[in-house]
PyMOL Python script that loads the backbone (N, CA, C, O; Angstrom):
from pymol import cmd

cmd.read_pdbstr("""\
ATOM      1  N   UNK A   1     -42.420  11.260  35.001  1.00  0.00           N
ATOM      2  CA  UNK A   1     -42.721  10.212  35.952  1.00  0.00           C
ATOM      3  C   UNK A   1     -43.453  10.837  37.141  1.00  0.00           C
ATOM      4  O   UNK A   1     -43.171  11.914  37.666  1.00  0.00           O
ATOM      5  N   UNK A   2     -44.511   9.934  37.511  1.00  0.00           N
ATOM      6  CA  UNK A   2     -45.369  10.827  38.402  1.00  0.00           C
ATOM      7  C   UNK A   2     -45.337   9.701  39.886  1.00  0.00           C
ATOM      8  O   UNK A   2     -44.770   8.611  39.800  1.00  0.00           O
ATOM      9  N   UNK A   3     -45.760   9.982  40.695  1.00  0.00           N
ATOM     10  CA  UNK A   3     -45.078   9.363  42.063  1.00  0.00           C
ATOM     11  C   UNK A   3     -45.737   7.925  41.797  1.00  0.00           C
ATOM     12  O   UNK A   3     -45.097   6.881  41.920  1.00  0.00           O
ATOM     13  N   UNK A   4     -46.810   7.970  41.498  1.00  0.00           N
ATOM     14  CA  UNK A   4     -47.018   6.603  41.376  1.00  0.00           C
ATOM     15  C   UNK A   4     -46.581   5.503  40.758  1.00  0.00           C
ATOM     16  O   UNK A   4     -46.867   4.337  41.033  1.00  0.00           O
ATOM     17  N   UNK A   5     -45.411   6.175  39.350  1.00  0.00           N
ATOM     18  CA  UNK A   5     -44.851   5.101  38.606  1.00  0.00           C
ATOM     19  C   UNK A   5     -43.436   4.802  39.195  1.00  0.00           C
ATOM     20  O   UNK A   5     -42.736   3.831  38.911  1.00  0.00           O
ATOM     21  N   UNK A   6     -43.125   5.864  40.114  1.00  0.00           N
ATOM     22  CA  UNK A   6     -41.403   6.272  41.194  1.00  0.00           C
ATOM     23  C   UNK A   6     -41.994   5.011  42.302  1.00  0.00           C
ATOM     24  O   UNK A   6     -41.099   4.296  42.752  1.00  0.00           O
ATOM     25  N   UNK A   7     -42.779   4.838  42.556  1.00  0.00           N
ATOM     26  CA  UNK A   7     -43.322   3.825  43.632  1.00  0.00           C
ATOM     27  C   UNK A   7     -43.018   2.602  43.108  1.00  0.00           C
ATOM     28  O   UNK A   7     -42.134   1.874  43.559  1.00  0.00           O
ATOM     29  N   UNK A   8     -43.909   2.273  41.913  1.00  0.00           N
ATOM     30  CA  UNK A   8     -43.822   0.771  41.353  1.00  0.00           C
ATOM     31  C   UNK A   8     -42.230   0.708  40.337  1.00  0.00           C
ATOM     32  O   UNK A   8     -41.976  -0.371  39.802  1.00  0.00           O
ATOM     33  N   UNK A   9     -41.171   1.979  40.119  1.00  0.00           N
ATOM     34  CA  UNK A   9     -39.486   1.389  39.912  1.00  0.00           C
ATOM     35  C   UNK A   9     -38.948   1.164  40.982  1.00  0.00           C
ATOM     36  O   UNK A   9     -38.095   0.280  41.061  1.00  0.00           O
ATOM     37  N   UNK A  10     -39.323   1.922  42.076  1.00  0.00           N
ATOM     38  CA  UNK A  10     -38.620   1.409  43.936  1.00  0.00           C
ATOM     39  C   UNK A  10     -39.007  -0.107  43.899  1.00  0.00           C
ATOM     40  O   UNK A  10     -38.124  -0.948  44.069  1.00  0.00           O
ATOM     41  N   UNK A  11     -40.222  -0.452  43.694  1.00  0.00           N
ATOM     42  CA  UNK A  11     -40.819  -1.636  43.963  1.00  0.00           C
ATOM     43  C   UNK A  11     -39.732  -2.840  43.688  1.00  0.00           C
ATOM     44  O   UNK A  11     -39.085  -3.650  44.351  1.00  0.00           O
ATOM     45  N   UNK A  12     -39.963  -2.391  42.013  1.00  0.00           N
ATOM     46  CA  UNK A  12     -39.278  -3.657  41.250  1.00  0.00           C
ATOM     47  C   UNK A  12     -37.702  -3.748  41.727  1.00  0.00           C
ATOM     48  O   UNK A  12     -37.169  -4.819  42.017  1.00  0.00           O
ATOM     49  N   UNK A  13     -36.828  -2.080  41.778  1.00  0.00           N
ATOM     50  CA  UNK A  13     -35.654  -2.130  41.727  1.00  0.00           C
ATOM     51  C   UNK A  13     -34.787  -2.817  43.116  1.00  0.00           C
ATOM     52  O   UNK A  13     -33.678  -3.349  43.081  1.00  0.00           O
ATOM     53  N   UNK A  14     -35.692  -2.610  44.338  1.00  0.00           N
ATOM     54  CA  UNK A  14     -35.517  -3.036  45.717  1.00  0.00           C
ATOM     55  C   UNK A  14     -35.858  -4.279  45.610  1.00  0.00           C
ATOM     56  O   UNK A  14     -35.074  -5.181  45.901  1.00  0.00           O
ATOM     57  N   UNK A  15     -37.422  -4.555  45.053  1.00  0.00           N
ATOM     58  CA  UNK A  15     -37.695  -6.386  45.661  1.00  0.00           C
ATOM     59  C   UNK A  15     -38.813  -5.738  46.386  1.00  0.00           C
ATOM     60  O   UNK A  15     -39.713  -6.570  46.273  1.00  0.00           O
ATOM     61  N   UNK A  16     -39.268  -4.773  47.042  1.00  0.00           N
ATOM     62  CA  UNK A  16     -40.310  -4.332  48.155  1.00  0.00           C
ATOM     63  C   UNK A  16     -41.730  -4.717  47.349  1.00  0.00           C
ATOM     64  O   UNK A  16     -41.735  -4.988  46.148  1.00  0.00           O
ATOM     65  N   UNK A  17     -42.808  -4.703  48.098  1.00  0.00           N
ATOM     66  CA  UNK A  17     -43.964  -4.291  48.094  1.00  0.00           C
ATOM     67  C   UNK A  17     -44.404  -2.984  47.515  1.00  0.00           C
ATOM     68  O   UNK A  17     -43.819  -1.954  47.849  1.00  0.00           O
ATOM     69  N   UNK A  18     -45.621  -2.958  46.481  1.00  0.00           N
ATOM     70  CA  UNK A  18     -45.743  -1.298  46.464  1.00  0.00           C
ATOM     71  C   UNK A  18     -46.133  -0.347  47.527  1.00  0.00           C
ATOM     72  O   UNK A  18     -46.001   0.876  47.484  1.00  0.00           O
ATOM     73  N   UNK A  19     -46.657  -1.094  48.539  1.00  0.00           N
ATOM     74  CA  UNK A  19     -47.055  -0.489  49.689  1.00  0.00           C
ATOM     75  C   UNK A  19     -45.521  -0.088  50.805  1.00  0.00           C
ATOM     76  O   UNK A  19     -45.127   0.994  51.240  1.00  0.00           O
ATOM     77  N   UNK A  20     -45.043  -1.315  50.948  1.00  0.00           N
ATOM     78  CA  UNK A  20     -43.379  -0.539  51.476  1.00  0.00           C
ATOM     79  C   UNK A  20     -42.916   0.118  50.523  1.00  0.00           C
ATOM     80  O   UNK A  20     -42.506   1.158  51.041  1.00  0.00           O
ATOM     81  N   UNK A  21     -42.697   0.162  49.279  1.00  0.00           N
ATOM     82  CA  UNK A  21     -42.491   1.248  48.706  1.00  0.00           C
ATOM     83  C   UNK A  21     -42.821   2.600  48.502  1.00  0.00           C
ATOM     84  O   UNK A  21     -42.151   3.442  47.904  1.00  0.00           O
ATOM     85  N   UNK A  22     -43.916   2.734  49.055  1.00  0.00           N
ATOM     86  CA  UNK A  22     -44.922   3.497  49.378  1.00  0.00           C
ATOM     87  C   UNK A  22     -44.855   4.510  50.673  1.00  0.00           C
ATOM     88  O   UNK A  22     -45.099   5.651  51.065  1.00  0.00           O
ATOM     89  N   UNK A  23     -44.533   3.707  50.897  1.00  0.00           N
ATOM     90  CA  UNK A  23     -44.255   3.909  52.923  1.00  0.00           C
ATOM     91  C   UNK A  23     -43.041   4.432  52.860  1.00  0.00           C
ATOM     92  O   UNK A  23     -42.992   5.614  53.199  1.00  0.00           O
ATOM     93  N   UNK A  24     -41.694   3.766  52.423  1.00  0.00           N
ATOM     94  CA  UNK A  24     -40.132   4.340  52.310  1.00  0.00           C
ATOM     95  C   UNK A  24     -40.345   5.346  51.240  1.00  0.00           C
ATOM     96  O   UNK A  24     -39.242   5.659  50.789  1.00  0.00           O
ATOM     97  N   UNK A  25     -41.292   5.972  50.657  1.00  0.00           N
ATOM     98  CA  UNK A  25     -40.642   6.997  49.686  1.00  0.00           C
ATOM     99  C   UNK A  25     -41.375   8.271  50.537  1.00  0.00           C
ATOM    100  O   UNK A  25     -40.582   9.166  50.831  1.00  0.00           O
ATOM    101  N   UNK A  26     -42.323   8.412  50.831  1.00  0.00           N
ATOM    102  CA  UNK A  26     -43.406   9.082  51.869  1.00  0.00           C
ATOM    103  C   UNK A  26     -42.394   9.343  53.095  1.00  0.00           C
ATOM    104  O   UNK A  26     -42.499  10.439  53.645  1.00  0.00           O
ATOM    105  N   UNK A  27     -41.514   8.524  53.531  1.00  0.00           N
ATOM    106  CA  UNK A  27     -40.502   8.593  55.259  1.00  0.00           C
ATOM    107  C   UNK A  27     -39.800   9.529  54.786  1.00  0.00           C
ATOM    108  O   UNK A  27     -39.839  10.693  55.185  1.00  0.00           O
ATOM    109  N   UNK A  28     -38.921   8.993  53.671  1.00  0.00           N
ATOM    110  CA  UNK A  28     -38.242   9.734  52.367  1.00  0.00           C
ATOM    111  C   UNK A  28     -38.229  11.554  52.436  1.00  0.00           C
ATOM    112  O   UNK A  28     -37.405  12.409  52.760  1.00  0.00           O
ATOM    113  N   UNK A  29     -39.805  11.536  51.873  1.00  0.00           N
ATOM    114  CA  UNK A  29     -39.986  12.914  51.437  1.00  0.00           C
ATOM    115  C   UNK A  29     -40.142  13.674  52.759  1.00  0.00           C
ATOM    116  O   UNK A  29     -39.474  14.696  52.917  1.00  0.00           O
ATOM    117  N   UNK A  30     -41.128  13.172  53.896  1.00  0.00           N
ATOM    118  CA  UNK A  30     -41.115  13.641  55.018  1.00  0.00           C
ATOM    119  C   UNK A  30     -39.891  14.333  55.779  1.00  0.00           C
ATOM    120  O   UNK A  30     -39.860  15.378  56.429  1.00  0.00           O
ATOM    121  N   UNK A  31     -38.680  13.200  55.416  1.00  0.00           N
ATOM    122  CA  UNK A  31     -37.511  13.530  56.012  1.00  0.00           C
ATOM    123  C   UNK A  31     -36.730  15.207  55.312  1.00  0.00           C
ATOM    124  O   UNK A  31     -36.134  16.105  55.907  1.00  0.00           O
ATOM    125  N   UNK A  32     -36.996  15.083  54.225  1.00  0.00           N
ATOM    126  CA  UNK A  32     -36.333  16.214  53.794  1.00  0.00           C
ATOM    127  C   UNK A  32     -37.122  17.226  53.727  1.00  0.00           C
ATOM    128  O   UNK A  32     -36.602  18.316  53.486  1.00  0.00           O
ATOM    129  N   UNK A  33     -38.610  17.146  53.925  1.00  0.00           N
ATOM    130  CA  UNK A  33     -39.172  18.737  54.323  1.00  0.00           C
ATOM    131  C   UNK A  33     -39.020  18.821  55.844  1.00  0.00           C
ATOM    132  O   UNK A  33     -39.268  19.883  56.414  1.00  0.00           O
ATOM    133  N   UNK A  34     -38.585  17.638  56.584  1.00  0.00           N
ATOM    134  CA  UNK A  34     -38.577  18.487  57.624  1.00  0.00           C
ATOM    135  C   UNK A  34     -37.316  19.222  57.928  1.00  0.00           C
ATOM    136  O   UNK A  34     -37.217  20.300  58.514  1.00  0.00           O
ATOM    137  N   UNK A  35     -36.287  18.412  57.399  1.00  0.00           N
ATOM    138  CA  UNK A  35     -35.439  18.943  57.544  1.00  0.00           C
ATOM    139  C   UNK A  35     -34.312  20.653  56.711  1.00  0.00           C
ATOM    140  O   UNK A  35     -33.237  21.205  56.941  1.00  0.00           O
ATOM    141  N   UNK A  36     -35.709  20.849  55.545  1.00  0.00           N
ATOM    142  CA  UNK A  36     -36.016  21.930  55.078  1.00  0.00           C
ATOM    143  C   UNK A  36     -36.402  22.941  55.943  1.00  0.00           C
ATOM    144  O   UNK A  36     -35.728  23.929  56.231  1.00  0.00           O
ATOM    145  N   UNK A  37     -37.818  22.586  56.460  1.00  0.00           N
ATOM    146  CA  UNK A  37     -38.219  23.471  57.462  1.00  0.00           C
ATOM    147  C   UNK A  37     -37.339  23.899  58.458  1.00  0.00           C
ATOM    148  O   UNK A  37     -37.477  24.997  58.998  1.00  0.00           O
ATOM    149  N   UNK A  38     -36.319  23.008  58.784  1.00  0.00           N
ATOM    150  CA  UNK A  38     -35.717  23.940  60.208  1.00  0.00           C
ATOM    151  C   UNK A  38     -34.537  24.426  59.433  1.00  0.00           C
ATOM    152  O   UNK A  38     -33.460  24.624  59.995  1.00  0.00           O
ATOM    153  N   UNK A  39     -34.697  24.603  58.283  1.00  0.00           N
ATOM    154  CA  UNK A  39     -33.176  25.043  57.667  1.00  0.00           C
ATOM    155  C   UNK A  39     -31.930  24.712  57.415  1.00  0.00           C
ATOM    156  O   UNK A  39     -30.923  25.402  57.254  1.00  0.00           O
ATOM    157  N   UNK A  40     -32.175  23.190  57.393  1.00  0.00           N
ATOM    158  CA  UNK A  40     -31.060  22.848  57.224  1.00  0.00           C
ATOM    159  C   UNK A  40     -30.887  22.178  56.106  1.00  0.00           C
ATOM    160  O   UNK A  40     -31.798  21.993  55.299  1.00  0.00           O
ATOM    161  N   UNK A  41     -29.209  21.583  55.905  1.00  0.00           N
ATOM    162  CA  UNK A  41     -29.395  21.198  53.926  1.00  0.00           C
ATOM    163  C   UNK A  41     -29.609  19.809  54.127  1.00  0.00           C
ATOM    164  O   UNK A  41     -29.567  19.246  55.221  1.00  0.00           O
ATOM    165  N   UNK A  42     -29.851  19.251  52.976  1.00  0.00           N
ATOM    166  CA  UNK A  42     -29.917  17.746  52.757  1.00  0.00           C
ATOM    167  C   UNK A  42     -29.309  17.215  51.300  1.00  0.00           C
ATOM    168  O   UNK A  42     -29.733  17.134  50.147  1.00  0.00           O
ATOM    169  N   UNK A  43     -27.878  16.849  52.118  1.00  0.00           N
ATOM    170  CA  UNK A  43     -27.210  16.022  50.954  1.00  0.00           C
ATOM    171  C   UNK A  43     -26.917  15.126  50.535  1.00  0.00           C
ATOM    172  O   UNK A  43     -25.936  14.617  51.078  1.00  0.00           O
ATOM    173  N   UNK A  44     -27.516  14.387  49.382  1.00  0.00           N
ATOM    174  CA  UNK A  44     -27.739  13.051  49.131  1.00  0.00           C
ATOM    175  C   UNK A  44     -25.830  12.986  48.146  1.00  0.00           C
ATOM    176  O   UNK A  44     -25.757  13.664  47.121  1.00  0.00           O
ATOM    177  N   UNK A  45     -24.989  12.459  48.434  1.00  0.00           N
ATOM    178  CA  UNK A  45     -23.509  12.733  47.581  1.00  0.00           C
ATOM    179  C   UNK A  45     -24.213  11.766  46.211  1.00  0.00           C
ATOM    180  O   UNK A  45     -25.172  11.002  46.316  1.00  0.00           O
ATOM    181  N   UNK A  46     -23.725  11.950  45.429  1.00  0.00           N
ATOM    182  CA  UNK A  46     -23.845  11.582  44.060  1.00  0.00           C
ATOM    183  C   UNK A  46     -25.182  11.961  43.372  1.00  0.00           C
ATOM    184  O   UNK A  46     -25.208  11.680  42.174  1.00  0.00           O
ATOM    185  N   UNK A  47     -26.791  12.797  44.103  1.00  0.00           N
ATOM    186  CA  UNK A  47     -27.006  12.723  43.284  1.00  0.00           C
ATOM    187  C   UNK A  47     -27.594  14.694  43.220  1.00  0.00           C
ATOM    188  O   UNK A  47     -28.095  15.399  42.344  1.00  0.00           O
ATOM    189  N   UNK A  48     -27.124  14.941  44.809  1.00  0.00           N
ATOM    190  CA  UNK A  48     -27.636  16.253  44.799  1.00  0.00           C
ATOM    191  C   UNK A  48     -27.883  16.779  46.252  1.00  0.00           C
ATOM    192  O   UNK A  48     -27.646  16.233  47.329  1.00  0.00           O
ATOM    193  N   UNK A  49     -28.586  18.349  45.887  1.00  0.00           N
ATOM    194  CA  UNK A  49     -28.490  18.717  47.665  1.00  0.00           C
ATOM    195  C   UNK A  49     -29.742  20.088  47.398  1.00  0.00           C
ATOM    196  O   UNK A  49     -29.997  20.930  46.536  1.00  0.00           O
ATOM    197  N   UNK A  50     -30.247  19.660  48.695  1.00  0.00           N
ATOM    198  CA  UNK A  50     -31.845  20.162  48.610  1.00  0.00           C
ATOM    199  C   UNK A  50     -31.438  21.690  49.802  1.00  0.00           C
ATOM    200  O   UNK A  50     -30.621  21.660  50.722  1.00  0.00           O
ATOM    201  N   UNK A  51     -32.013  22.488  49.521  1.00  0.00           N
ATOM    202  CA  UNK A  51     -31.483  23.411  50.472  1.00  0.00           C
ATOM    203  C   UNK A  51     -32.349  24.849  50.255  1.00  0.00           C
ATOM    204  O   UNK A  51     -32.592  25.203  49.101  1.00  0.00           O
ATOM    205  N   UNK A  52     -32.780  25.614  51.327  1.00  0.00           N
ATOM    206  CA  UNK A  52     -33.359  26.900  51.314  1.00  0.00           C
ATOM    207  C   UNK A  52     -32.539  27.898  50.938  1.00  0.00           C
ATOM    208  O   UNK A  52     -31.311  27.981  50.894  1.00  0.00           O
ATOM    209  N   UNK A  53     -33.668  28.863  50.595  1.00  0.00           N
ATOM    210  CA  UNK A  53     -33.072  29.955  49.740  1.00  0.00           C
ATOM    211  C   UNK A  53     -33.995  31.090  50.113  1.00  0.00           C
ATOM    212  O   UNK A  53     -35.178  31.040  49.776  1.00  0.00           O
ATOM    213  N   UNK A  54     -33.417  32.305  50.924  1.00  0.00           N
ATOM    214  CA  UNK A  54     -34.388  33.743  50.789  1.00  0.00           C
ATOM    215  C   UNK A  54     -34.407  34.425  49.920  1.00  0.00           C
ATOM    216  O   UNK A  54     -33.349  34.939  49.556  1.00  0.00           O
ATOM    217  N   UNK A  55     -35.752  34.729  49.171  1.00  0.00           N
ATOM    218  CA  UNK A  55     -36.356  35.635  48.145  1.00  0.00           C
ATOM    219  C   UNK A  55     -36.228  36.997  48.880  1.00  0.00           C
ATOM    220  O   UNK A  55     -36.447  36.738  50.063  1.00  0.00           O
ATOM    221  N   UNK A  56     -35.970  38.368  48.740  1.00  0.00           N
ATOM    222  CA  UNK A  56     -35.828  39.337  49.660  1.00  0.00           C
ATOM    223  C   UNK A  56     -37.285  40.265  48.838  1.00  0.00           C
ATOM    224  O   UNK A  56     -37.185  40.344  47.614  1.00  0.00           O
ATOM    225  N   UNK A  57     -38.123  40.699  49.260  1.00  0.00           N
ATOM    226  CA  UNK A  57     -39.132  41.252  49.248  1.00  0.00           C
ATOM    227  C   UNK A  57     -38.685  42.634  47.782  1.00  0.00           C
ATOM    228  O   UNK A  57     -37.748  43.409  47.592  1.00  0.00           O
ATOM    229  N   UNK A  58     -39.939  42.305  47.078  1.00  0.00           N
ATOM    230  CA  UNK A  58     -39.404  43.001  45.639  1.00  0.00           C
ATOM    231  C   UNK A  58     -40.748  43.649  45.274  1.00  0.00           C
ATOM    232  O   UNK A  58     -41.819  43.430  45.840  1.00  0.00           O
ATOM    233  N   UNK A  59     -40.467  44.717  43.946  1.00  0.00           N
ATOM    234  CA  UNK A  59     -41.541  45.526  43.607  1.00  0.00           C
ATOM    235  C   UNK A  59     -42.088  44.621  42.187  1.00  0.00           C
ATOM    236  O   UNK A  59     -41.191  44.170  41.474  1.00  0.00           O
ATOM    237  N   UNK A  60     -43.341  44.392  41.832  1.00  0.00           N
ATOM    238  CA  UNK A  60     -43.506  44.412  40.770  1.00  0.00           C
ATOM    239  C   UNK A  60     -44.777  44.612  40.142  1.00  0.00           C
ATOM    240  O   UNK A  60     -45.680  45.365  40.508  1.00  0.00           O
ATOM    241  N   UNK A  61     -44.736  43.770  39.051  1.00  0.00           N
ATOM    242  CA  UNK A  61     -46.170  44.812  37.926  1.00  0.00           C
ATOM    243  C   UNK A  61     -47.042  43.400  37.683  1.00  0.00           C
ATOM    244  O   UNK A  61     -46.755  42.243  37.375  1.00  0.00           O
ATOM    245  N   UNK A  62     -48.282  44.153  37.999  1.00  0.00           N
ATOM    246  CA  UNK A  62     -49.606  43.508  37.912  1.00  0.00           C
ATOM    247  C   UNK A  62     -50.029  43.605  35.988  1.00  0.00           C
ATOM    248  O   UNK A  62     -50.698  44.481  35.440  1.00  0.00           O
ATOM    249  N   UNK A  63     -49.550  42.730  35.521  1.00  0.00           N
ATOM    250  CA  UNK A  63     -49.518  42.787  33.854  1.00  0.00           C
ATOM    251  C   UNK A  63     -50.730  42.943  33.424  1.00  0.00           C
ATOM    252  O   UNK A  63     -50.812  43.241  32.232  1.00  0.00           O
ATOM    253  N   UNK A  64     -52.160  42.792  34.280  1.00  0.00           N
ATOM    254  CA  UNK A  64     -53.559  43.368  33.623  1.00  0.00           C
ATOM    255  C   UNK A  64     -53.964  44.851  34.074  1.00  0.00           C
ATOM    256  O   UNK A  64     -54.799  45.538  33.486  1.00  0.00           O
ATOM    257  N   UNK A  65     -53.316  45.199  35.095  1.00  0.00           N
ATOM    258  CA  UNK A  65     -53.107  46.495  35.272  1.00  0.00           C
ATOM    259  C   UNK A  65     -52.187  47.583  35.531  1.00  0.00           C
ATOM    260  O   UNK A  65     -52.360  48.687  36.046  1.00  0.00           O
ATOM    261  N   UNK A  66     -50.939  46.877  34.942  1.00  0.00           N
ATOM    262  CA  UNK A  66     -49.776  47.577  35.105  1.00  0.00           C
ATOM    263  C   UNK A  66     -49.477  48.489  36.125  1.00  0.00           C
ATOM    264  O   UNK A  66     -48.516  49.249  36.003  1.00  0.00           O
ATOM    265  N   UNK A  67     -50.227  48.498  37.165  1.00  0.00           N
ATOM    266  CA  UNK A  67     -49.820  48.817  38.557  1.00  0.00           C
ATOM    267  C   UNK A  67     -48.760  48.089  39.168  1.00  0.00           C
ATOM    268  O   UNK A  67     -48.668  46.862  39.121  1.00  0.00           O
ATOM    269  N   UNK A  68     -47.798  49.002  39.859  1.00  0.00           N
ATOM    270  CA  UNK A  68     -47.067  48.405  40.879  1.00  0.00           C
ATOM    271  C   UNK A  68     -47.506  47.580  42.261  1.00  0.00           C
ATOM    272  O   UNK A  68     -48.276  48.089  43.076  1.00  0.00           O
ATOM    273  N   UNK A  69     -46.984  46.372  42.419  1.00  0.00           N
ATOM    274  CA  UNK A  69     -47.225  46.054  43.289  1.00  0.00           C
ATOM    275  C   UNK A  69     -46.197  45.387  44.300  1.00  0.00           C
ATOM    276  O   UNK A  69     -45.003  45.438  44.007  1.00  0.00           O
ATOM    277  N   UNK A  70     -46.600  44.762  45.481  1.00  0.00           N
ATOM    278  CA  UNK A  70     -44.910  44.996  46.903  1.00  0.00           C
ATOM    279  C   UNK A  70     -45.210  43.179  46.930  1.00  0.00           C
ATOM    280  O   UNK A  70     -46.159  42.624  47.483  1.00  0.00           O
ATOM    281  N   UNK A  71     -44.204  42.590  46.237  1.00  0.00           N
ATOM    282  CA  UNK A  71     -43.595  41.313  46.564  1.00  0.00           C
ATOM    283  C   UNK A  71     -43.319  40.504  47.742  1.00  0.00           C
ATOM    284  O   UNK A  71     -42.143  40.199  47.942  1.00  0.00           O
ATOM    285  N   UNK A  72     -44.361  40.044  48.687  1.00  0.00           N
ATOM    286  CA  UNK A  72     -43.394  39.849  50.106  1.00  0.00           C
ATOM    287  C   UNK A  72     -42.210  39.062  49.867  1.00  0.00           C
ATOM    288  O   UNK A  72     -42.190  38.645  48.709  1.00  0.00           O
ATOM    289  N   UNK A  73     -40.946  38.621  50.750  1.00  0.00           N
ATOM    290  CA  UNK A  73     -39.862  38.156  50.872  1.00  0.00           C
ATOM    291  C   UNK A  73     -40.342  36.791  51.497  1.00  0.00           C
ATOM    292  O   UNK A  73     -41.180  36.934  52.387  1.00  0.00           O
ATOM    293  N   UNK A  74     -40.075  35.848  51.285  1.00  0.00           N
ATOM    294  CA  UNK A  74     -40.276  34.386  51.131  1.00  0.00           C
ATOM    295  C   UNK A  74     -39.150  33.165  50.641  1.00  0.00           C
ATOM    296  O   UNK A  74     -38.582  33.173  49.549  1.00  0.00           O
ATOM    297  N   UNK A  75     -38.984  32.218  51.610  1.00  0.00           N
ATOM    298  CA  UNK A  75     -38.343  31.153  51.244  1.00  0.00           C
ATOM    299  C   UNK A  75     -38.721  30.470  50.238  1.00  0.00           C
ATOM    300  O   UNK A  75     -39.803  30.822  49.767  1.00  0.00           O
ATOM    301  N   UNK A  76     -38.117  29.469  49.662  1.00  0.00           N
ATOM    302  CA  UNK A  76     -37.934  28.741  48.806  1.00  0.00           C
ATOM    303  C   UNK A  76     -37.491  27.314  48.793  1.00  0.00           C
ATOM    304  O   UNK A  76     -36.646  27.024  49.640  1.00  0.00           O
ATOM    305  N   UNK A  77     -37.885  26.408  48.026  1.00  0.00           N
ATOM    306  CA  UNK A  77     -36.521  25.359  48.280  1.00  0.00           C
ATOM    307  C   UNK A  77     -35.594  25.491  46.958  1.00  0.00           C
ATOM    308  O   UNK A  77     -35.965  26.192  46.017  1.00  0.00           O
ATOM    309  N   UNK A  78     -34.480  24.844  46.938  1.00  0.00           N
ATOM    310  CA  UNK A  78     -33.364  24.779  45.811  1.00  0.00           C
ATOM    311  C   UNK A  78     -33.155  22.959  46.070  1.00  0.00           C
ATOM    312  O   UNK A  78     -33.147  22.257  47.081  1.00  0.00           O
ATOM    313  N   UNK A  79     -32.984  22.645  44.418  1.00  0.00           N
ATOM    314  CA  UNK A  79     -32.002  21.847  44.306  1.00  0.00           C
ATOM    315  C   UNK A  79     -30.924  21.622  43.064  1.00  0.00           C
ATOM    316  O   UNK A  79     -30.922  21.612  41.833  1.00  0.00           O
ATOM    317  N   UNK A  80     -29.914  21.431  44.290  1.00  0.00           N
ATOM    318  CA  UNK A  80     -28.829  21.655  42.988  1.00  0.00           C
ATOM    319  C   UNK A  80     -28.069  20.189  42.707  1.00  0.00           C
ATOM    320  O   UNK A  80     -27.501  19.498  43.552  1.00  0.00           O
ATOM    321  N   UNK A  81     -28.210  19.932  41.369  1.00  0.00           N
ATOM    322  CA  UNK A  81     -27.836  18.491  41.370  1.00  0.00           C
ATOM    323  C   UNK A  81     -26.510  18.140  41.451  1.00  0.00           C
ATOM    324  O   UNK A  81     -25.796  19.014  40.961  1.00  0.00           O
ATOM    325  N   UNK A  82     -25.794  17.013  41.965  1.00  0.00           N
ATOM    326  CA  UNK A  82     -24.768  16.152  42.147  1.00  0.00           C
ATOM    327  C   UNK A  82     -24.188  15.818  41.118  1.00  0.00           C
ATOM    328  O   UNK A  82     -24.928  15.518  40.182  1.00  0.00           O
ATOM    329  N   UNK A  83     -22.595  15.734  40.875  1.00  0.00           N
ATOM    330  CA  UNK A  83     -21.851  15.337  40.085  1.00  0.00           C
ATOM    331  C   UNK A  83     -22.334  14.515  39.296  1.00  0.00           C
ATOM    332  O   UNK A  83     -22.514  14.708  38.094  1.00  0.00           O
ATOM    333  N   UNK A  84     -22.692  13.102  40.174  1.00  0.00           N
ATOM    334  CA  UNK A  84     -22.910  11.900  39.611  1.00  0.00           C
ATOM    335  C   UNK A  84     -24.350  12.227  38.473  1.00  0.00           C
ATOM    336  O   UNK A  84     -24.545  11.909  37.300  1.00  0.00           O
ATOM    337  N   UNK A  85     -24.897  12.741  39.142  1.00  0.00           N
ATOM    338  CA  UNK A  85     -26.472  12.742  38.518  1.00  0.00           C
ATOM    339  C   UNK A  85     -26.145  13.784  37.123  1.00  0.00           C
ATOM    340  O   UNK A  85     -26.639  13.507  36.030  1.00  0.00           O
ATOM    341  N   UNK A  86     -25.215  15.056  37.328  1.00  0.00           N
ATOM    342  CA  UNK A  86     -25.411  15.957  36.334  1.00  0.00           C
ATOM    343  C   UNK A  86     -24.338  14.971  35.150  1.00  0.00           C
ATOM    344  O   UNK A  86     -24.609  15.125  33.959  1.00  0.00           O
ATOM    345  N   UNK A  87     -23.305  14.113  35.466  1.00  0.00           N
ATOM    346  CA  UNK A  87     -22.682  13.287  34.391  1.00  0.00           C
ATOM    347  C   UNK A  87     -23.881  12.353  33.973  1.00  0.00           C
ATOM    348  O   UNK A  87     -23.867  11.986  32.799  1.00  0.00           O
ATOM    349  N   UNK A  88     -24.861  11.942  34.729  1.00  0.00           N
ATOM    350  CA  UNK A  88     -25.819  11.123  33.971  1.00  0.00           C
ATOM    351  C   UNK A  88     -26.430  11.741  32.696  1.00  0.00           C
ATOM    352  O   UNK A  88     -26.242  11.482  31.507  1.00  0.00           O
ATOM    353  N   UNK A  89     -27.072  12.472  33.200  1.00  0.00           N
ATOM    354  CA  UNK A  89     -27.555  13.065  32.371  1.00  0.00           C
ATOM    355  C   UNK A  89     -26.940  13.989  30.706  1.00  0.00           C
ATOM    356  O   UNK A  89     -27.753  14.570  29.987  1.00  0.00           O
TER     357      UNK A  89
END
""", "prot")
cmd.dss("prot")
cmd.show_as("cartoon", "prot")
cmd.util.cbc("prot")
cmd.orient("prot")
């Protein structure tokens, strides 16, 4: 499912517009990178929880030239799914 078909099941499943649907899924996503960015978690209960993660700076191999090379250390996001959602499935 690609955002545009997540737009028009909000649509139908709410009653909204595809355009408010549009708009609330966009507030949506906004809300949880920002609240990524300052590091903090975001937990939705039943279906999961979105949360950063440090990569710590690593060595590795350039596979067309099998040279070593220096990994910088870098965040991430994680999500780890919710009870409810992992019994769905």
């Amino acid at each position: 499912m690609n955002k545009t078909e997540l737009v028009e099941k909000i649509a139908a499943g709410a009653g909204l517009s595809k355009v408010d649907s549009k708009k609330a899924l966009d507030a949506t996503l906004a809300a949880i990178k920002g609240a990524l960015k300052k590091g903090d978690k975001v937990a939705l209960v039943g279906f999961g929880t979105f949360s950063v993660a440090k990569r710590p700076a690593r060595e590795g191999i350039n596979p067309a030239t099998k040279a070593k090379i220096k990994i910088a250390a870098k965040k991430v996001a994680k999500f780890k799914a919710g009870a409810e959602l992992a019994a769905a499935l």
